[in-house]
ZANULO-883696 format. One record per residue (C-alpha): x, y, z; residue number from 1; residue in one letter. Coordinates in nm, 4 decimals. Layout:
! residues N
+----------+----------+----------+-----+-----+
|       xx |       yy |       zz |   n | res |
+----------+----------+----------+-----+-----+
|        X |        Y |        Z | NUM |   A |
...
+----------+----------+----------+-----+-----+
This chain:
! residues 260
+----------+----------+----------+-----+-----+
|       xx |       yy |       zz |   n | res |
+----------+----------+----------+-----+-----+
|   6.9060 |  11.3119 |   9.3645 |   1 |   X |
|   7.2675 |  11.1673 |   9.3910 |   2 |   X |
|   7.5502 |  11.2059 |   9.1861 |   3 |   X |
|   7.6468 |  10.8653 |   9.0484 |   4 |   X |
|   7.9571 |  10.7211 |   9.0835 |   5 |   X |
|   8.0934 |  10.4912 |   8.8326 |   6 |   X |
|   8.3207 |  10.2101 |   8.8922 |   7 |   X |
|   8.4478 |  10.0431 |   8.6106 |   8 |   X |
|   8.5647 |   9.6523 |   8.6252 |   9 |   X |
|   8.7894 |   9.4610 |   8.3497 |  10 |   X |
|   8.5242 |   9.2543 |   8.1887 |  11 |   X |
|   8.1459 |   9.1122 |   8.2924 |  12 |   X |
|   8.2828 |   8.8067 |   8.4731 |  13 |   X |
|   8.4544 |   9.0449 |   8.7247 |  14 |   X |
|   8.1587 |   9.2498 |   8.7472 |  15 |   X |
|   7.9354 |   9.0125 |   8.8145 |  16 |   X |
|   8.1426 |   8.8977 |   9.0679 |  17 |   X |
|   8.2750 |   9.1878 |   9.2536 |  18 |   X |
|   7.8517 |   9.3361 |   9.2028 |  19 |   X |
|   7.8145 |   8.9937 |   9.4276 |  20 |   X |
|   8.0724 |   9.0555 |   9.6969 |  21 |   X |
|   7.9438 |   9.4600 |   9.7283 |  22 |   X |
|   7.5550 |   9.2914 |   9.7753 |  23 |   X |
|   7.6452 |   9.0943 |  10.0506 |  24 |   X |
|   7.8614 |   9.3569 |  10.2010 |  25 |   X |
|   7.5448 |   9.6083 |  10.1917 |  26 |   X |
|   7.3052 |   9.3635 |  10.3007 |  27 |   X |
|   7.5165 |   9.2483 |  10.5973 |  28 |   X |
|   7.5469 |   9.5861 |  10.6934 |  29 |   X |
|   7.1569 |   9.6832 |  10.6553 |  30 |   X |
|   7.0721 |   9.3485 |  10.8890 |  31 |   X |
|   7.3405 |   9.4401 |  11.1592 |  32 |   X |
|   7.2064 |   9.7582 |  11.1592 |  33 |   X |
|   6.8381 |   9.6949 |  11.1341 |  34 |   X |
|   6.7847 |   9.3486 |  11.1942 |  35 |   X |
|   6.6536 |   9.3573 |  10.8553 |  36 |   X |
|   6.7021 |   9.4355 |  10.4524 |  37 |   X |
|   6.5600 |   9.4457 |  10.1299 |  38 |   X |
|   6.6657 |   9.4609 |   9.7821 |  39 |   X |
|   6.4960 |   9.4862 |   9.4398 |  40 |   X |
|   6.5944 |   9.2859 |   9.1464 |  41 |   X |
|   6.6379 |   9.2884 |   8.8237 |  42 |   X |
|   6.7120 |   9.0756 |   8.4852 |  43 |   X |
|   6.8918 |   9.0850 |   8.2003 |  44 |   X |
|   7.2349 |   8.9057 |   8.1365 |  45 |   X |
|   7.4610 |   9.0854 |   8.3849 |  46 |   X |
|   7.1306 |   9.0689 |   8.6512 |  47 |   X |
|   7.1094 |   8.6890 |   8.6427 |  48 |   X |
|   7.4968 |   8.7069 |   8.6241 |  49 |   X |
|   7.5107 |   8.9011 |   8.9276 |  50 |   X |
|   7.2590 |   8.6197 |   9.1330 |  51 |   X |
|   7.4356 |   8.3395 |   8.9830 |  52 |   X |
|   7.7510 |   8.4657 |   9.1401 |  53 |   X |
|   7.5866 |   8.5488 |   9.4449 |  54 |   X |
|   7.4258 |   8.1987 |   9.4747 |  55 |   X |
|   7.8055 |   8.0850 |   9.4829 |  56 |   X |
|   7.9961 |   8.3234 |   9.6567 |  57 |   X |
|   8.1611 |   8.2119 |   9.9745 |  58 |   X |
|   7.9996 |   8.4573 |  10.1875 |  59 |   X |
|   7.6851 |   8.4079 |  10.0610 |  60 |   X |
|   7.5466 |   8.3235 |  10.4289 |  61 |   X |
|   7.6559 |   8.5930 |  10.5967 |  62 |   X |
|   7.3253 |   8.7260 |  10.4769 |  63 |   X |
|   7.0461 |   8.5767 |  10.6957 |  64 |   X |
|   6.8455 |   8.5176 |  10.3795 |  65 |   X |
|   6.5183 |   8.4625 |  10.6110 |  66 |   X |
|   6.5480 |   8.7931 |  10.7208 |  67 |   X |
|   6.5538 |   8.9423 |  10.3458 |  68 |   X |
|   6.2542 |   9.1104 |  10.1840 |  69 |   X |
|   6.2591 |   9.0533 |   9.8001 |  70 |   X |
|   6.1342 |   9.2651 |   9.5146 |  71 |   X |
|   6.1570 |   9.3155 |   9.1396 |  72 |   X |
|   6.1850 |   9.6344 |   8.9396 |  73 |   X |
|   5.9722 |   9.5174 |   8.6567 |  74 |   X |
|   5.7972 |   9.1558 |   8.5010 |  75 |   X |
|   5.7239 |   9.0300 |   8.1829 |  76 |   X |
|   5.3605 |   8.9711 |   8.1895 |  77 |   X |
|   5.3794 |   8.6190 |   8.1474 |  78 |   X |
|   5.2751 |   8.2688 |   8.2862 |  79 |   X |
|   5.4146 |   8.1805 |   8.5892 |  80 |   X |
|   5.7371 |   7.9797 |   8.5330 |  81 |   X |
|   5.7693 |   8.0808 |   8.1799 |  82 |   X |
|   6.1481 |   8.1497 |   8.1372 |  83 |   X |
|   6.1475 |   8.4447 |   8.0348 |  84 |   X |
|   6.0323 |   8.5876 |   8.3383 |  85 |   X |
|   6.2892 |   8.7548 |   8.5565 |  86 |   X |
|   6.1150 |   8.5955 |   8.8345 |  87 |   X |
|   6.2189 |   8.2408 |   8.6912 |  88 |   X |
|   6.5524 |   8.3012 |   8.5843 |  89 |   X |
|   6.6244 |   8.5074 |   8.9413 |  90 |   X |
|   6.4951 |   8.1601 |   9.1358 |  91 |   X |
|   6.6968 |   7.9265 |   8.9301 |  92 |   X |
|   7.0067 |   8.1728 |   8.9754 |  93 |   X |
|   7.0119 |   8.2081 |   9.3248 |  94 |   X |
|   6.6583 |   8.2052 |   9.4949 |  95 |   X |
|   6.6004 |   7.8177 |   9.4951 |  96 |   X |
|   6.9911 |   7.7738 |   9.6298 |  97 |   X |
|   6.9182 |   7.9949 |   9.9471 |  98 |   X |
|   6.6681 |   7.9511 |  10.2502 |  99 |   X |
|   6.4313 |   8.2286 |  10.1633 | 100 |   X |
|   6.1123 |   8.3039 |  10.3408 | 101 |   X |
|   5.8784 |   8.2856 |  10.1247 | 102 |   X |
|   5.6394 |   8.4939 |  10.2655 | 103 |   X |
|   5.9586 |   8.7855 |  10.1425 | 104 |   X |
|   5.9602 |   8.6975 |   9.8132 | 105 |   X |
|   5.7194 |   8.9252 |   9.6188 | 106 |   X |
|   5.7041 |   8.8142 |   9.2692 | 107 |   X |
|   5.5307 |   9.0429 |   9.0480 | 108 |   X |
|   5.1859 |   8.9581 |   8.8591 | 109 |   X |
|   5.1615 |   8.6519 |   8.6286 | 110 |   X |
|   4.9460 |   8.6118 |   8.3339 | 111 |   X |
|   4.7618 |   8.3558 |   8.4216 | 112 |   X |
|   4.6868 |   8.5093 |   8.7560 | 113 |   X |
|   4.3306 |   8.5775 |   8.8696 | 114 |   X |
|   4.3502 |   8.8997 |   8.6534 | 115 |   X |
|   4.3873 |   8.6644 |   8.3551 | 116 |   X |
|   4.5449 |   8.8753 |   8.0579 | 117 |   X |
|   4.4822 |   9.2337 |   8.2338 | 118 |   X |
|   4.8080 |   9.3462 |   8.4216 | 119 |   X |
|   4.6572 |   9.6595 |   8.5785 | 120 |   X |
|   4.4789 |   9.4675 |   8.8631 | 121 |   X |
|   4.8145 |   9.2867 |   8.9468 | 122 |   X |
|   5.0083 |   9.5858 |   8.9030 | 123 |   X |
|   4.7434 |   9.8111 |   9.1908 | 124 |   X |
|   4.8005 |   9.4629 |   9.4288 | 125 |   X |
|   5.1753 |   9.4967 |   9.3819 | 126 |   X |
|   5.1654 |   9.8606 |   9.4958 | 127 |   X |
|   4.9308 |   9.7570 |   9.7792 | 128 |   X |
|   5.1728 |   9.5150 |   9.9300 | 129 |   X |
|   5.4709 |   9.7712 |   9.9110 | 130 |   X |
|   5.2782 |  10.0184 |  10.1028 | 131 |   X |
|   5.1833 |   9.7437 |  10.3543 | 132 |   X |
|   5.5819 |   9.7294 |  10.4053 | 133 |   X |
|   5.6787 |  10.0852 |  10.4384 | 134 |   X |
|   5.8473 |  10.1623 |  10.7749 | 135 |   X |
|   5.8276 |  10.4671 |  10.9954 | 136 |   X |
|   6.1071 |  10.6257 |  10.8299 | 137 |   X |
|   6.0367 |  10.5414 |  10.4458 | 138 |   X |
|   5.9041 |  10.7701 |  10.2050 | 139 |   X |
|   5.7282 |  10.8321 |   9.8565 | 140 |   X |
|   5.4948 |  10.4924 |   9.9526 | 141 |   X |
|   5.7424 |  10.1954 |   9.9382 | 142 |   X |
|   5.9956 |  10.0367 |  10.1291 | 143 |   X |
|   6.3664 |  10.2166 |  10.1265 | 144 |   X |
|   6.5150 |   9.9481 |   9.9491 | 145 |   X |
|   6.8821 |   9.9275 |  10.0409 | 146 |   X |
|   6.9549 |   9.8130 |   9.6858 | 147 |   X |
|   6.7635 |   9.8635 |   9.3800 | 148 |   X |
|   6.9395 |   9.6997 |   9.1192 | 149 |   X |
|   6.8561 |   9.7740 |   8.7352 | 150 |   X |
|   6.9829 |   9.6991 |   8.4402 | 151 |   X |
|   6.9982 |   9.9607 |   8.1461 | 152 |   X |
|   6.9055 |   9.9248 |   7.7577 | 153 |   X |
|   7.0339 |  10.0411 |   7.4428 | 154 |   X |
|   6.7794 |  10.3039 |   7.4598 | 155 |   X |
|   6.8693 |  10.4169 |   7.8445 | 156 |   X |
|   6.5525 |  10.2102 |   7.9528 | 157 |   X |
|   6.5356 |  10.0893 |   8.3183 | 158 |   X |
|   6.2883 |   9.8294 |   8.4689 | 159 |   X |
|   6.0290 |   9.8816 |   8.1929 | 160 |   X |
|   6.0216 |  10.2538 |   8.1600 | 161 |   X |
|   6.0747 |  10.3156 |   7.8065 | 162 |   X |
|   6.1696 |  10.6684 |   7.6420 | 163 |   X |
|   5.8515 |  10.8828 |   7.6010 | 164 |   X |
|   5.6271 |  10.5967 |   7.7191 | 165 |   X |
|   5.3395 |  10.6989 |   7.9470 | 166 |   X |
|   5.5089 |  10.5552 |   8.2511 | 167 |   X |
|   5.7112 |  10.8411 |   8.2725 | 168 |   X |
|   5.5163 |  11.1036 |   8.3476 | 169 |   X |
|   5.3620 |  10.9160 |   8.6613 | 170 |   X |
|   5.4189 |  11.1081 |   9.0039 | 171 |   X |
|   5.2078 |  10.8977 |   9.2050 | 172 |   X |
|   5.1724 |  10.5525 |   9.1335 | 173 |   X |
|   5.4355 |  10.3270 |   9.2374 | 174 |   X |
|   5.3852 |  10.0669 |   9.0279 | 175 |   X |
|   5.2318 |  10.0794 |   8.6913 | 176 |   X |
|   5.1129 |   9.8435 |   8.3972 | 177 |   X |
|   5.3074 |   9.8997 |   8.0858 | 178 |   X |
|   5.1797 |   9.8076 |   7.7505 | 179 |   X |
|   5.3024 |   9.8510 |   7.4310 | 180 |   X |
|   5.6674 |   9.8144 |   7.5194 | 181 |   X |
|   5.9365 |   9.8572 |   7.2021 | 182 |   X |
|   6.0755 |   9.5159 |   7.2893 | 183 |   X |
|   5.9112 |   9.1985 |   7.3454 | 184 |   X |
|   5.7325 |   9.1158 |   7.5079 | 185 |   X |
|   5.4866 |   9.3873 |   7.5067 | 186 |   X |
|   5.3100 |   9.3805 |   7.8066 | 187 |   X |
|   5.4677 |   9.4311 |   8.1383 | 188 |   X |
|   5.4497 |   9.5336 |   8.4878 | 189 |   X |
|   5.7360 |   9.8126 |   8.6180 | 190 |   X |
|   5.8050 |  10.0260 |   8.9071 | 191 |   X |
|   5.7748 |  10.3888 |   8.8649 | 192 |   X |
|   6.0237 |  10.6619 |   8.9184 | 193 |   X |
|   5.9408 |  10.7752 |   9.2397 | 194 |   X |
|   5.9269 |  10.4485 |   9.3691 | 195 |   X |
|   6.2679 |  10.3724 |   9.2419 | 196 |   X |
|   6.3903 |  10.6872 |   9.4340 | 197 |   X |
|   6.2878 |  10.5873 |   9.7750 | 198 |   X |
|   6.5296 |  10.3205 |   9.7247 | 199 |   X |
|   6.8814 |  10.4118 |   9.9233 | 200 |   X |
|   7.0815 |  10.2876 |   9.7044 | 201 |   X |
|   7.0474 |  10.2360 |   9.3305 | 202 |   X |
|   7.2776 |  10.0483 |   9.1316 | 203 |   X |
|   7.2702 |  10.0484 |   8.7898 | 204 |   X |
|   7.4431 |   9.7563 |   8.5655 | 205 |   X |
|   7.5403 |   9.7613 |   8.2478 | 206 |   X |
|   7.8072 |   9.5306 |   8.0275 | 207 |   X |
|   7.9118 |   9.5437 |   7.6614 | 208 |   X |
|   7.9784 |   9.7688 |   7.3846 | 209 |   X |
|   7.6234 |   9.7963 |   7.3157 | 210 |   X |
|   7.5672 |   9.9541 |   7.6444 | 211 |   X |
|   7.8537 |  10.2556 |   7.6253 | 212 |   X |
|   7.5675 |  10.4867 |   7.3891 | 213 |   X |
|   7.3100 |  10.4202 |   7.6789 | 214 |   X |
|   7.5978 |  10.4595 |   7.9763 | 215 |   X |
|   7.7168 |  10.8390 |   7.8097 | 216 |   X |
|   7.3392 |  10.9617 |   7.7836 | 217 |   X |
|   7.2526 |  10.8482 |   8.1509 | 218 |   X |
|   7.5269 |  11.0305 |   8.2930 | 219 |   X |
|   7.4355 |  11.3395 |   8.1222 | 220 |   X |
|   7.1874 |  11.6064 |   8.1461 | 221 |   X |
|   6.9334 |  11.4571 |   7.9531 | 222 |   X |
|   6.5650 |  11.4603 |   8.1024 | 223 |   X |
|   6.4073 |  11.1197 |   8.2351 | 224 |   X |
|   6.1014 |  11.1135 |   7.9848 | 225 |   X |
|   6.3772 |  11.0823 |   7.6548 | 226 |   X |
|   6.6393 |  10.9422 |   7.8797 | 227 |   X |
|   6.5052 |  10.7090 |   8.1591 | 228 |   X |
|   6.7865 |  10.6094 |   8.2986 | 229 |   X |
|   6.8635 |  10.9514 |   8.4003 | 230 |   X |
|   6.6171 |  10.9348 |   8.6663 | 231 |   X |
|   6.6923 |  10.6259 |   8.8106 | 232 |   X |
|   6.8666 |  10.8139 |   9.1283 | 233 |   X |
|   6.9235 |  10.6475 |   9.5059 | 234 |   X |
|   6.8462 |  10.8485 |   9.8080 | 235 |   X |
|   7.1609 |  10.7492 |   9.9469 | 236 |   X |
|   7.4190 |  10.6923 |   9.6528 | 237 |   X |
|   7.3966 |  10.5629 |   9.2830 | 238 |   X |
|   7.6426 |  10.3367 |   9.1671 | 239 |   X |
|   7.7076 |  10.2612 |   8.8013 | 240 |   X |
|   7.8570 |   9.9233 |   8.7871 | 241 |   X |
|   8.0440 |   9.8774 |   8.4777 | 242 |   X |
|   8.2937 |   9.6661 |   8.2722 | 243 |   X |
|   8.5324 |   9.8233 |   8.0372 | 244 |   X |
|   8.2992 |   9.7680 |   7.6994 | 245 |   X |
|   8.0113 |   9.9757 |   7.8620 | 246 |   X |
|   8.2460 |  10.2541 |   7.9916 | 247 |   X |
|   8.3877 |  10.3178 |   7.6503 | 248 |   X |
|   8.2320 |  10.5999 |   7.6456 | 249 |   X |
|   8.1579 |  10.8240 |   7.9195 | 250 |   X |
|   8.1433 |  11.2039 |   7.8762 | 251 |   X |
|   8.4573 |  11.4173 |   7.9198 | 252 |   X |
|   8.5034 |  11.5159 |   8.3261 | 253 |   X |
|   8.3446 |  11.2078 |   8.4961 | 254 |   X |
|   8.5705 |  11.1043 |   8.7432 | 255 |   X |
|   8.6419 |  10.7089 |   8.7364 | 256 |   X |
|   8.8088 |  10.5886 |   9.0540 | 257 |   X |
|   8.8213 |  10.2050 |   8.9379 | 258 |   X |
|   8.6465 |   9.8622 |   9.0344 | 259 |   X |
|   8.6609 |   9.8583 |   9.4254 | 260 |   X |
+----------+----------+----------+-----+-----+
């Protein structure tokens, strides 16, 4: 896996912003080179931030949004619409403000899909249409994102793989039903580790003084199963994207070259 690299920004306005500015430089990049680009999303305050700054940034259409595959690291298994889904909040942030295809956008599974209240059917479907994506040159069953964006807990969490949960352990699934999660609401739908790995670049955001604990242990040596975060790796580069408040405490030797 990559070493991370940390950049560190004054305060979560200016990351949000510059985290804006760096996705449509990457995407740009991805399309010239490919004629095509895909990114997975996340939620959380600095996620939705991040879109909302996106959905205003000047150079927002120098990304040919139609030509944009778009994916989520994890749901709340909820009705469609309801707002706490990060598929709601990510569509009134930026996805409503942009000409999408929609036949790119891949929300995850509702609750009041044709599963009804069982997220493991939705969750097997998800999988299914990431494996109908994977290109020649991808790996581990997915699409190699160009970004994977997450967001990180107090507890080092990413998407919704939770320390110790059974999610964890999973080698071969790329997308798994979660239940039981330590924070509401309890049932969820995540990507798995491996499938977060394929990604080339992962980018993981975090903001406030809450997050410094969480930040430290994730750039440690701690294992993935107590420390999730510490497995959230790119195949390419890992960027933590942070602001002052969550940098507060990273361990002794880790190089910090600034916000860039």
């Amino acid at each position: 896996m990559t070493t991370p690299r940390i950049i560190v920004h004054p305060d979560a306005a200016l990351l949000a912003e510059a985290t804006a500015a760096r996705i449509v430089t990457r995407l740009v990049d991805a399309q010239a080179a490919r004629g095509t680009a895909s990114i997975v999303l996340t939620g959380g305050g600095v996620g939705i931030a991040v879109l909302r700054e996106l959905a205003q940034a000047p150079a927002r259409d120098a990304i040919d949004w139609r030509r944009l595959d778009i994916w989520w690291g994890d749901e709340r298994f909820l009705p469609t619409g309801d707002p706490e889904r990060n598929e709601t909040q990510a569509r009134a942030a930026l996805l409503d403000h942009v000409k999408v295809d929609p036949a790119r956008v891949h929300p995850m599974p509702a609750s009041d899909g044709p599963d009804g209240a069982v997220p493991e059917p939705g969750a097997e479907r998800y999988a299914d249409d990431l494996a109908r994506a994977v290109g020649p040159e991808d790996h581990a069953g997915v699409p190699s994102f160009d970004i994977c964006l997450l967001g990180i807990g107090p507890d080092t969490h990413v998407a919704s793989l939770f320390p110790e949960k059974p999610a964890l352990y999973e080698e071969e699934r790329t997308v798994v039903a979660v239940h039981g999660a330590p924070k509401p609401p309890p049932t969820r739908v995540s990507l798995t580790l491996p499938a977060i790995r394929a990604a080339h670049e992962v980018w993981i955001l975090a903001s406030g003084e809450g997050k410094a604990d969480a930040v430290r242990m994730a750039l440690g040596d701690g294992g993935a199963v107590q420390v999730p975060a510490c497995g959230a790796r790119g195949r390419n580069r890992t960027l933590f994207l942070l602001d002052h408040a969550a940098a507060a405490e990273l361990p002794e030797g880790i190089e910090v070259p600034g916000a860039l």
